[in-house]
Structure formats: structure tokens, C-alpha cells
C-alpha positions as CSV (number, residue, x, y, z in Angstrom):
1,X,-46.5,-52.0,73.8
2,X,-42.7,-52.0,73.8
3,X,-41.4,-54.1,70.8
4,X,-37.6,-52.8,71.2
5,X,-36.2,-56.3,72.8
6,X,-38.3,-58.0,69.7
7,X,-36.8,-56.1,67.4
8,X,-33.5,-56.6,68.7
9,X,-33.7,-59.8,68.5
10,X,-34.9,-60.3,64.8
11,X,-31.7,-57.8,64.4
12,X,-29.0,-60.1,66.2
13,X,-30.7,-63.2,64.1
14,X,-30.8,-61.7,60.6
15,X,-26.6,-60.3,61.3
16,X,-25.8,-63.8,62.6
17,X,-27.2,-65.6,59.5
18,X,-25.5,-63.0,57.3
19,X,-22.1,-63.8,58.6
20,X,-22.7,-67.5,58.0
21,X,-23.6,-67.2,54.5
22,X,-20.7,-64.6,54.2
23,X,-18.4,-67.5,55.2
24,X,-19.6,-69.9,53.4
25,X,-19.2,-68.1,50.4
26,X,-15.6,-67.7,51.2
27,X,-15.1,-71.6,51.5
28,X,-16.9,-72.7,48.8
29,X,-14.8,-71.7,45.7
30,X,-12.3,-74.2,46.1
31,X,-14.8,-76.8,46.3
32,X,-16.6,-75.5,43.1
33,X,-13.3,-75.6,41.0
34,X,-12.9,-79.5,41.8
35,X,-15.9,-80.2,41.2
36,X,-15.5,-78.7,37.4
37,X,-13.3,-81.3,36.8
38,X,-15.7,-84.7,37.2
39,X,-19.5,-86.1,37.3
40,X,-21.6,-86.1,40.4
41,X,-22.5,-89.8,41.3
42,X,-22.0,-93.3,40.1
43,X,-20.5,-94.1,36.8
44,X,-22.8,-96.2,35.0
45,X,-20.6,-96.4,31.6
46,X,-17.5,-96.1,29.9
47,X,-17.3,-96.5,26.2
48,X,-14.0,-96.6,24.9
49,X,-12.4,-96.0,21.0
50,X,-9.0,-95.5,19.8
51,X,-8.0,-92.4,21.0
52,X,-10.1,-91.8,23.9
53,X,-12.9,-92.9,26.2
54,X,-16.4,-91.5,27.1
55,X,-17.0,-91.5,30.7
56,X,-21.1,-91.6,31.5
57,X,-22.0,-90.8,35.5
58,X,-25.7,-90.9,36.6
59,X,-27.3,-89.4,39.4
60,X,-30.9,-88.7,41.0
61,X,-32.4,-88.5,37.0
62,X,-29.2,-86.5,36.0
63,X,-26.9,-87.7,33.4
64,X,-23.3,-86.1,32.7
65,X,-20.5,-87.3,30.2
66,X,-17.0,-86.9,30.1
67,X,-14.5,-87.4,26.8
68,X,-11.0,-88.5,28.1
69,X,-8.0,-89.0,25.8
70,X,-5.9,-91.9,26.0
71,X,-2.8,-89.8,25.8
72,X,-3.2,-86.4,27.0
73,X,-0.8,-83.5,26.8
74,X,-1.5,-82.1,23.1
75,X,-4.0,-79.9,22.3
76,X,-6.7,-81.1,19.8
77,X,-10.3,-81.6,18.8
78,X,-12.0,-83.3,21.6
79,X,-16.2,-83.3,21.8
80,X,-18.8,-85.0,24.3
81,X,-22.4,-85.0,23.6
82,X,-25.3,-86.3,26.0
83,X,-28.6,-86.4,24.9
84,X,-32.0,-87.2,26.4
85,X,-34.5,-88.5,24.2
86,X,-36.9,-85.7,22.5
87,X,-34.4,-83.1,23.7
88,X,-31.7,-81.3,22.2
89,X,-28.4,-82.2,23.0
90,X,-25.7,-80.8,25.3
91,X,-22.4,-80.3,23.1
92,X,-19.0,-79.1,24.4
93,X,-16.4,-79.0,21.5
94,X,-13.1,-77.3,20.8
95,X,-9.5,-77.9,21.4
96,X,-8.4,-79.4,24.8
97,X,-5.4,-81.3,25.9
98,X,-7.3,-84.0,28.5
99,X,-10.3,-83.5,28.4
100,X,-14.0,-82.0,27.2
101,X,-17.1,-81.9,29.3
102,X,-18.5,-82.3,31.7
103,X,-21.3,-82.3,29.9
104,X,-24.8,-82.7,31.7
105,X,-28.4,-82.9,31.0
106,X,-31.7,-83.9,33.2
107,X,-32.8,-87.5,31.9
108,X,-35.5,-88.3,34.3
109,X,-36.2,-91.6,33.1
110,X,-35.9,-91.1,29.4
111,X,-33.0,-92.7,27.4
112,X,-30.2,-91.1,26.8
113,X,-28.1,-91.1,23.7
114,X,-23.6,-90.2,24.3
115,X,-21.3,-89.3,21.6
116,X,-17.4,-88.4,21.6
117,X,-14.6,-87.9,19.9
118,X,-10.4,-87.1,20.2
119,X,-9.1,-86.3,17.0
120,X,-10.3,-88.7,14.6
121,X,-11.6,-91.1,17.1
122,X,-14.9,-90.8,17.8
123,X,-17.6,-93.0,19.4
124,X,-21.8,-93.1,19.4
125,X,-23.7,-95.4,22.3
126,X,-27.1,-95.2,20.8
127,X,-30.0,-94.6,23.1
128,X,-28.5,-96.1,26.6
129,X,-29.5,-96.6,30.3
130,X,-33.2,-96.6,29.2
């Protein structure tokens, strides 16, 4: 039995889905870097404080946070927490000028409890979206 032109064949197919994935690696960085910046799908809350405001997006059982400052520019404390209920939470913390987070964490259908804080502002929702 001659399997050459079979072989060939299963060649050409595995090279040609090789190159695709090559290139698609290629154009996806510049998407991944945007999409550092923001939350994946609808924005179910905002709870604002003095200094800031806690962005909360919701999508498909996933739950991400972002803590915005009300005047950006200056580097200082800024934190955003998101928590589902009877897991630990997901903290970023340090010292940024707009903004911390995203912050993200699988919910299902559990509640979820959001914290954040810009220099001494800081604000707690309590168990939310529940």
C-alpha cells in the first residue's frame, strides 16, 4: 500500500495550521496590552468615595474590580479587593498614579464582597450582586 500522497497531505495540513497560529501570535500582543487596562463585560457597579471610585464589571460568573482615582497623576497608595464568598480574596496594592487592578476572581453565583482605597479614601460594598 502506498501511503506517500497521505502522508503528504497530513504534512501540508499540520505546516498550514502552524503558520496560522505563528501569526496569530504576532497579532495578538497589542490586543493583550489593552485589554490590561479594563474589565471584560458589563459594569454592574460603581461605588464611589472621596478620592476615588471602585469600578465592578461582571461576566459569564466572572467578577473583576477596578480602583480609579478621582485625580490622577501622583503616585500613591491605591488597593482593589474582590472577593467571593468562602474564598480568599484577590488584592492588588501598592503605589500607582490612576489606577490598581484589574482585579478578578470566578464568582459563579456566590456573592461577592469589593473593597478600595486612594490614599486615605477607602470604600467596602459588603457582600453584593448575590
Amino acid at each position: 500500500m502506498d501511503r506517500g500522497p497521505a502522508i503528504r497531505r497530513h504534512l501540508a495540513l499540520g505546516m498550514a495550521v502552524l503558520t496560522a497560529s505563528g501569526l496569530l501570535a504576532f497579532a495578538t500582543p497589542g490586543q493583550a496590552e489593552a485589554a490590561a487596562t479594563s474589565c471584560a463585560g458589563r459594569k454592574v457597579k460603581t461605588l464611589s468615595f472621596s478620592t476615588g471610585s471602585v469600578q465592578v464589571y461582571k461576566k459569564r460568573g466572572w467578577v473583576c474590580a477596578i480602583t480609579r482615582a478621582k485625580n490622577p497623576g501622583t503616585k500613591r497608595y491605591m488597593m482593589v479587593s474582590v472577593q467571593a464568598r468562602g474564598f480568599h480574596p484577590a488584592v492588588d496594592e501598592g503605589l500607582y498614579s490612576r489606577y490598581a487592578g484589574p482585579e478578578e476572581t470566578h464568582a459563579g453565583r456566590r456573592c461577592v464582597r469589593v473593597k478600595g482605597a486612594v490614599g486615605a479614601g477607602s470604600v467596602s460594598s459588603g457582600w453584593i450582586l448575590c
